[in-house]
Residue frames relative to the residue before (quaternion, step in Angstrom):
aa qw qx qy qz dx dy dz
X 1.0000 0.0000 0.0000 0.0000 0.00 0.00 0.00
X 0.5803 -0.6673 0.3665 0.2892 3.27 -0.93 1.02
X 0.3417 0.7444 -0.3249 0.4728 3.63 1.62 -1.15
X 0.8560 0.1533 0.0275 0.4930 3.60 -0.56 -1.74
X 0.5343 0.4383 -0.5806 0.4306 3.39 0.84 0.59
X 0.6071 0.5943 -0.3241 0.4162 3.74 1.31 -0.92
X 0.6857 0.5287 -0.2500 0.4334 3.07 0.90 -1.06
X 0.6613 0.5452 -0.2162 0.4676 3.87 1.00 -0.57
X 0.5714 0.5692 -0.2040 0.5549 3.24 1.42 -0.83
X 0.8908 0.1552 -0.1500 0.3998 3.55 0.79 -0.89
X 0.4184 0.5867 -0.4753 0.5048 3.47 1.72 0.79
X 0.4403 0.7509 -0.3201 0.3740 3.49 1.58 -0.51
X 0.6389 0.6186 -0.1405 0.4352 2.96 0.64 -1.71
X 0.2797 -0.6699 0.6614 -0.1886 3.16 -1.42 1.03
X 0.2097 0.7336 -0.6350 0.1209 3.64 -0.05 1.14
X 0.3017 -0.7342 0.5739 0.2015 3.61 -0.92 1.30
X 0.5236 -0.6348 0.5104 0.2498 3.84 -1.17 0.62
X 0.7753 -0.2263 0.4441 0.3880 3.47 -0.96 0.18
X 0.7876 0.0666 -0.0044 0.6125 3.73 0.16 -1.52
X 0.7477 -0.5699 0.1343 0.3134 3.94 0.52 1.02
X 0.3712 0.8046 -0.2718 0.3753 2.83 1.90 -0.23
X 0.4531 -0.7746 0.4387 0.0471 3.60 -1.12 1.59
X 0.0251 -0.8155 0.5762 -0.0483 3.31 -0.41 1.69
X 0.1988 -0.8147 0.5340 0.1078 2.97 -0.88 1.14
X 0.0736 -0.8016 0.5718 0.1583 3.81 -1.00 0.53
X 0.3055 -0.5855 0.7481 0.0646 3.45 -2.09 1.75
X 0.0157 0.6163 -0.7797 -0.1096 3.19 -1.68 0.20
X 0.4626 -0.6014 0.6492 0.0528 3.08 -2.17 0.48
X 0.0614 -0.8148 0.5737 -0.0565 3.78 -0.26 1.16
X 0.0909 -0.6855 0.7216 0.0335 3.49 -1.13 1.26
X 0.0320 -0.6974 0.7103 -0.0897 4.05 -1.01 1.12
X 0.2635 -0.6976 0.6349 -0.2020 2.51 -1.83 1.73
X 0.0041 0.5845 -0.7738 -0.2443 3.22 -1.30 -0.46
X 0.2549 -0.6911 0.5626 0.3753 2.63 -1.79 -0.23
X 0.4421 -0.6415 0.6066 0.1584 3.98 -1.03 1.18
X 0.7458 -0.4254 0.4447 0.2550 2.89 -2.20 1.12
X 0.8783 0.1829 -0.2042 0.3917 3.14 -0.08 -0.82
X 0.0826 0.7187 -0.5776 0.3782 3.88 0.92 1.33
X 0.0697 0.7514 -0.6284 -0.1887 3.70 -0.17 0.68
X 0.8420 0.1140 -0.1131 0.5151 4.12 0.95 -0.01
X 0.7263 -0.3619 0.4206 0.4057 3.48 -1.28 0.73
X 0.8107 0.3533 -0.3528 0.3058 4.18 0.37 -0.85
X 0.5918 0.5622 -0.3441 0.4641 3.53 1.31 0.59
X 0.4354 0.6499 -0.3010 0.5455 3.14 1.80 -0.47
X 0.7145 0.3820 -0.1782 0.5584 3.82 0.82 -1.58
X 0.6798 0.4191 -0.3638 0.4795 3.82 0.62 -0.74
X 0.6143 0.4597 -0.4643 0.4425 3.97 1.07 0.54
X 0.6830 0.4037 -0.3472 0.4999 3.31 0.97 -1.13
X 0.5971 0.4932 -0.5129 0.3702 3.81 0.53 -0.33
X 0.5783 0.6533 -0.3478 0.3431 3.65 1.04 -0.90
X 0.7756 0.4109 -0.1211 0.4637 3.18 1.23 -1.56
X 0.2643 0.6806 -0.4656 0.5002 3.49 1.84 0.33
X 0.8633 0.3197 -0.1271 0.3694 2.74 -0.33 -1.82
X 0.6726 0.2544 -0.5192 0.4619 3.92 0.67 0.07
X 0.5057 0.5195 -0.5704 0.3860 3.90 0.54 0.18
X 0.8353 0.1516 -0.3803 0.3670 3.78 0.57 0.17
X 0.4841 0.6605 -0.4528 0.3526 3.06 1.00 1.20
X 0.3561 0.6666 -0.2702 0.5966 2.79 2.42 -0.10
X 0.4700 -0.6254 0.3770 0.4958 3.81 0.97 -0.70
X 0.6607 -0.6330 0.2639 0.3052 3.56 -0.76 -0.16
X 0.5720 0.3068 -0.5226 0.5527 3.80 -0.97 0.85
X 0.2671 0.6037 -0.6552 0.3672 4.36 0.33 0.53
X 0.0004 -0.4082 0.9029 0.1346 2.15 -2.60 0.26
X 0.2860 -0.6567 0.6978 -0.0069 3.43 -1.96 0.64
X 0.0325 -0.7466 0.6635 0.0351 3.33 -1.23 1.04
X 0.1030 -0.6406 0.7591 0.0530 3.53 -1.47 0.96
């Protein structure tokens, strides 16, 4: 899945600070489709936001599918 490929790629990563110091970066992924019977784009976003918010209730570096 593209998600946990994104998400692996950028826990990977290693950005050094200014004073050499080791930042590390998580994201949170909310995934959709979109379904026949979608009559607009704001039910489409009001799923993936849904499935945001349980991917960091799951804890952090997730992705979530609805």
């Amino acid at each position: 899945m593209t998600a946990a490929r994104l998400r692996r790629c950028l826990s990977d990563l290693v950005i050094r600070s200014e004073d050499g110091q080791p930042i590390t970066i998580t994201i949170s992924i909310g995934i959709t489709t979109l379904a026949e019977d979608d009559d607009d784009m704001v039910s489409v976003f009001d799923r993936a936001d849904q499935a945001l918010y349980q991917a960091k209730t799951l804890g952090r570096n997730r992705s979530y599918f609805i």
